[in-house]
C-alpha positions in Angstrom: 30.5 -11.9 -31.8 31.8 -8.3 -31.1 32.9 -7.5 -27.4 30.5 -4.4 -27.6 27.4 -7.1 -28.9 28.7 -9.5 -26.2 28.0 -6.5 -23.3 25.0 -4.9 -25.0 23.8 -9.4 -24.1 24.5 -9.2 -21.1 23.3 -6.3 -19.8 20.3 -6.6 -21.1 20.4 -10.1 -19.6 20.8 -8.5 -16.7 17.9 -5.7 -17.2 15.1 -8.3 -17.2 16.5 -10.9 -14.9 18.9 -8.8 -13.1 22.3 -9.1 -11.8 23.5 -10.7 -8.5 24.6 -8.5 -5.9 24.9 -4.5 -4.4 27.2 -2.3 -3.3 26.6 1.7 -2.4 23.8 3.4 -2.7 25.9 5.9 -4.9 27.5 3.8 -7.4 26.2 5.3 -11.5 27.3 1.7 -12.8 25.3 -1.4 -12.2 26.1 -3.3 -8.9 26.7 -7.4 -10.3 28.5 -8.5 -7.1 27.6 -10.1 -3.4 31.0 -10.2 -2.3 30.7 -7.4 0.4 27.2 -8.3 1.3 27.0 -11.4 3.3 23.4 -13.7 4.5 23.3 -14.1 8.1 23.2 -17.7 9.2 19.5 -18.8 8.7 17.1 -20.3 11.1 16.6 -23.4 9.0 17.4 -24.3 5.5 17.0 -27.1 3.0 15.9 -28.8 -0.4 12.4 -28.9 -0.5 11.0 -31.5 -3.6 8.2 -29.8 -6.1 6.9 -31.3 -9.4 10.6 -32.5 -9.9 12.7 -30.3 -8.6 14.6 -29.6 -5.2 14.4 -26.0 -4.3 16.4 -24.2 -1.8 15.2 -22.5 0.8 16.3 -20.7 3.9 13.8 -19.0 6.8 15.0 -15.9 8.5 13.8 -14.4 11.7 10.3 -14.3 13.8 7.2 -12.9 12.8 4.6 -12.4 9.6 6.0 -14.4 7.0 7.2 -12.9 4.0 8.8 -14.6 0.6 11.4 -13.1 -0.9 11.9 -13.9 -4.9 14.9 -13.1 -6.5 15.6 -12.1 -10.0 17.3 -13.9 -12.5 21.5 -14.8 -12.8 21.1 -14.1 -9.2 20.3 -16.3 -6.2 18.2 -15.5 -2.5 21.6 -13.9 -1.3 21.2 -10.4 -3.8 18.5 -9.3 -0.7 21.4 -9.5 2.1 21.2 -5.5 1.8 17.5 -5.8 3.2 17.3 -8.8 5.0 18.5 -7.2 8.5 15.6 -4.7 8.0 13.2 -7.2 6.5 13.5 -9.1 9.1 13.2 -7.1 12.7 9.5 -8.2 12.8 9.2 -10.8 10.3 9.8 -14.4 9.1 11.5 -13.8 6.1 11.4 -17.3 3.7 14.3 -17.0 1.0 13.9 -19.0 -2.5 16.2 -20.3 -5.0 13.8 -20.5 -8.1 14.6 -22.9 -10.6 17.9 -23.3 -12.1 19.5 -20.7 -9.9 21.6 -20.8 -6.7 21.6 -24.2 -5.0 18.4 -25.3 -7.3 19.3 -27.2 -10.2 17.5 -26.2 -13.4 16.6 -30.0 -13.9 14.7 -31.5 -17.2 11.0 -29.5 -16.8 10.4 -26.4 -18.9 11.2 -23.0 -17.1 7.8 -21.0 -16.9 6.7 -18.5 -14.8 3.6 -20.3 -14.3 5.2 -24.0 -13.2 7.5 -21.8 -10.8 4.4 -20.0 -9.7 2.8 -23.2 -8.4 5.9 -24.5 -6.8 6.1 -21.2 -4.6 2.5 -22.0 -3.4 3.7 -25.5 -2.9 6.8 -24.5 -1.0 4.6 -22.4 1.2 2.3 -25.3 2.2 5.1 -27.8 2.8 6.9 -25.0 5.1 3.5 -25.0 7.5 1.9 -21.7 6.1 -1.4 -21.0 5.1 -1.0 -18.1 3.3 2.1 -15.5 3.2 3.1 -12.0 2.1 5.3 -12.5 -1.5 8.0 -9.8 -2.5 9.3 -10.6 -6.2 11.8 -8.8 -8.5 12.0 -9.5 -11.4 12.0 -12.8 -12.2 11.4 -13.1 -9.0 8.0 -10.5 -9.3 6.9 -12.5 -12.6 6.8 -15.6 -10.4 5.3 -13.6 -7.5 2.8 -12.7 -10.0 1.7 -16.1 -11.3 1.8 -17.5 -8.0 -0.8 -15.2 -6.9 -3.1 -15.2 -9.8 -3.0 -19.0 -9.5 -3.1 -19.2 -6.0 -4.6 -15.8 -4.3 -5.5 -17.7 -1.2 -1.9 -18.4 -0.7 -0.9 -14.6 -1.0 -2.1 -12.1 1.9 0.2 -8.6 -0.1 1.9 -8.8 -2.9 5.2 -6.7 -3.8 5.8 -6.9 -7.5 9.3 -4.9 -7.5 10.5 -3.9 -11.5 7.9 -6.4 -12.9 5.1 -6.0 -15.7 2.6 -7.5 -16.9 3.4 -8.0 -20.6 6.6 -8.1 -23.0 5.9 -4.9 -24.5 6.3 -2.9 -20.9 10.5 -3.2 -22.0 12.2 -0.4 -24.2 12.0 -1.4 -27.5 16.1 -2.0 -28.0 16.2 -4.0 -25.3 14.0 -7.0 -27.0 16.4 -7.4 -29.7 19.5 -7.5 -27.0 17.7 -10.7 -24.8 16.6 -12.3 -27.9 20.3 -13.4 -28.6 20.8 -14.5 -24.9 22.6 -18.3 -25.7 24.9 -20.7 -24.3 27.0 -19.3 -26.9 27.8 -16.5 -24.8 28.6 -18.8 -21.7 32.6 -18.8 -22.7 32.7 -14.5 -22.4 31.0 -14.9 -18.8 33.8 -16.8 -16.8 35.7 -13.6 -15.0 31.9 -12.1 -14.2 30.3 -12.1 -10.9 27.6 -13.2 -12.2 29.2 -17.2 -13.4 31.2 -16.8 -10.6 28.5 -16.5 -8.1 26.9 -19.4 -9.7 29.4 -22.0 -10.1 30.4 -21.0 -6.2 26.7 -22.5 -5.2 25.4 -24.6 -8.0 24.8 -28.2 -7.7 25.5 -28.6 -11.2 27.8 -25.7 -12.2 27.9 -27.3 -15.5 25.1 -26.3 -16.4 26.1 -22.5 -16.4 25.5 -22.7 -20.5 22.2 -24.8 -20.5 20.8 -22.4 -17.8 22.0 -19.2 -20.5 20.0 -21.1 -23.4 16.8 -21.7 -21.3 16.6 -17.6 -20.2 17.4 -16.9 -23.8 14.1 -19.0 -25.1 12.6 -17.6 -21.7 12.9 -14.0 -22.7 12.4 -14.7 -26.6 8.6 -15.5 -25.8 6.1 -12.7 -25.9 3.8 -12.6 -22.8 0.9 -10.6 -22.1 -0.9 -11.6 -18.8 -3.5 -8.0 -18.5 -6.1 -10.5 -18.8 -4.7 -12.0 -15.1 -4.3 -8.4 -13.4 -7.7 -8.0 -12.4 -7.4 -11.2 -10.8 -5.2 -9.7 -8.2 -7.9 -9.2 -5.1 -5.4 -8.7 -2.4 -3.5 -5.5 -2.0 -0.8 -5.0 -4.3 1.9 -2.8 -4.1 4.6 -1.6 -7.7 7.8 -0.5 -7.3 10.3 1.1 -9.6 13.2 3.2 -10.2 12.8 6.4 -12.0 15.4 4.7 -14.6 14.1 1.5 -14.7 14.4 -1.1 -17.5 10.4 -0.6 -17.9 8.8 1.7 -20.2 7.2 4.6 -17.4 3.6 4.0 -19.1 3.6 0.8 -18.3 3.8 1.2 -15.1 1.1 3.7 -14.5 -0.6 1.1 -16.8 -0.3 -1.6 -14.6 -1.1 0.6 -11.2 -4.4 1.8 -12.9 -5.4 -1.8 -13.7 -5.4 -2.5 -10.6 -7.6 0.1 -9.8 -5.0 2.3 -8.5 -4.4 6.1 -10.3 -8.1 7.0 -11.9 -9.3 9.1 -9.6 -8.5 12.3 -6.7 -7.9 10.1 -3.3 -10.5 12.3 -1.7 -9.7 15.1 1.1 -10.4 12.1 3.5 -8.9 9.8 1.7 -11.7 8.1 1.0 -11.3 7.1 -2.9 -7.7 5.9 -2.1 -7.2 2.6 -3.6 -5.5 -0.5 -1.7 -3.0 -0.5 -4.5 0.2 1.1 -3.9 2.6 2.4 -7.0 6.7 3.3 -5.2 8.6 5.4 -8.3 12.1 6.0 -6.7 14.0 8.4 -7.4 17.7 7.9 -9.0 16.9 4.1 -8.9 17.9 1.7 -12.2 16.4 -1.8 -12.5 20.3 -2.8 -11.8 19.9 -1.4 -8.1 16.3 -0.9 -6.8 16.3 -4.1 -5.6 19.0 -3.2 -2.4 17.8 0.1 -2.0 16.8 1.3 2.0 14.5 3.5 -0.2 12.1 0.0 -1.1 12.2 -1.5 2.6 10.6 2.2 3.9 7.9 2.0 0.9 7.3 -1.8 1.3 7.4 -2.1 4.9 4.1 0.1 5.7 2.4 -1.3 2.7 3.3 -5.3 3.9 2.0 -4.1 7.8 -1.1 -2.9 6.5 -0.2 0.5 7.6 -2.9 2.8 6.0 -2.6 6.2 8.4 -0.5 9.1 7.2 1.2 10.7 9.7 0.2 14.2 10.9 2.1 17.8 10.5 2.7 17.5 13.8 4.3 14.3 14.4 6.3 14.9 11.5 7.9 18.2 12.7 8.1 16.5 15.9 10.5 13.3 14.4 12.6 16.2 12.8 13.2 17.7 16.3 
């Protein structure tokens, strides 16, 4: 394998089920590291056992709870950027999903859908009836399932660089994740990305079985528009402007949901409950630790509704 094919892998590893880690907000290369971003000491943690697995989990501050869904090759600590703001006024419930972090990838297949009914199983067990989800990536396809499959379990939803069906990617970026293998777990030792795992892992020899099960992850098609319209509770998308998905899908996706047909109305009175965030100089490599997504997802998770007025506006710029 070529060193450029070898990269052209892993990055687009990293574009669907995206890299561990931030730095500045003004970085042009992909952020793949934690190292100077560091989780606070949570409230409680554990291993939790679902349908054969033990999951990690940690709880963070006091408040509405809210569960946080990381993408893939990363773990629950790639949100340290936003956890401080996250969680002023909320209970923040962080999740190693399956085969990542301090969760062992264990013997049962890797679907969206089994990891979509352990969230709603992790939920219950923690002493919640229902909870507000944030997902990216991964993390937002898991979101997803878990609240088609279990909408009393989800009050908002937050599906952050997620769509709905295989086809929302670029077109050259299929043929880059299809060749995803173990085979490329040897090129991967001086990354942040192995080394970040192994640091963690309960089985860090597993680095190269965890590599083959993504690869047959991201070589199945998917197409779940069938399931969008089973999304009742508000909803909220969010993208960078340079995001790994194609911008039609997304607009796509926001009008299936009801969102973007028609004029909001002078009184706002045809606005939808559906939110679509499109920010600005964002990649799918670094929306997830912007400040830009707390200050979209925040309002939207606290059911704020209520624009502000000229007036209080000019008066916050005084």
């Amino acid at each position: 394998m070529s060193r450029s094919m070898f990269f052209a892998i892993i990055a687009s590893a990293v574009a669907l089920l995206a890299a561990p880690g931030a730095t500045t907000a003004e970085e042009t290369k992909p952020a793949m590291t934690t190292e100077t971003n560091t989780m606070p000491k949570p409230e409680k943690s554990g291993l939790l056992p679902v349908d054969g697995l033990d999951y990690y989990y940690a709880v963070y501050g006091k408040g509405e709870p809210l569960l946080l869904l990381h993408g893939g090759l990363g773990t629950s600590d790639m949100f340290a950027p936003l956890l401080p703001k996250l969680a002023e006024n909320r209970t923040i419930i962080a999740v190693d999903l399956q085969g990542h972090g301090r969760t062992a990838l264990g013997e049962r297949p890797f679907t969206l859908e089994a990891m979509g009914d352990d969230m709603a199983a992790i939920v219950k067990a923690l002493g919640y009836d229902h909870v507000d989800v944030m997902g990216y990536s991964l993390g937002g396809g898991v979101a997803f399932r878990m609240a088609v499959q279990h909408p009393e379990a989800v009050r908002r939803l937050v599906l952050v660089s997620t769509g709905y069906a295989a086809d929302g990617f670029y077109a050259e970026m299929r043929g880059q994740q299809a060749q995803v293998s173990a085979a490329t777990a040897d090129f991967m030792k001086d990354t942040p990305m192995y080394k970040s795992y192994v640091a963690v892992a309960p089985r860090p020899q597993d680095f190269p079985k965890l590599l083959d099960t993504l690869g047959n992850f991201m070589r199945n098609d998917y197409d779940y528009s069938a399931d969008v319209a089973k999304l009742k509770m508000p909803v909220m998308l969010a993208y960078g402007d340079g995001d790994m998905y194609r911008p039609e899908h997304e607009i796509k996706f926001y009008q299936m949901l009801g969102g973007g047909l028609k004029d909001a109305g002078w009184m706002r009175e045809n606005l939808s409950q559906n939110r679509l965030a499109i920010l600005p100089n964002r990649t799918h490599y670094d929306v997830f630790f912007a400040p830009e997504l707390t200050a979209a997802a925040l309002p939207f998770l606290n059911g704020e509704t209520r624009v502000k007025s000229w007036d209080e506006v000019v008066s916050e710029t005084k």
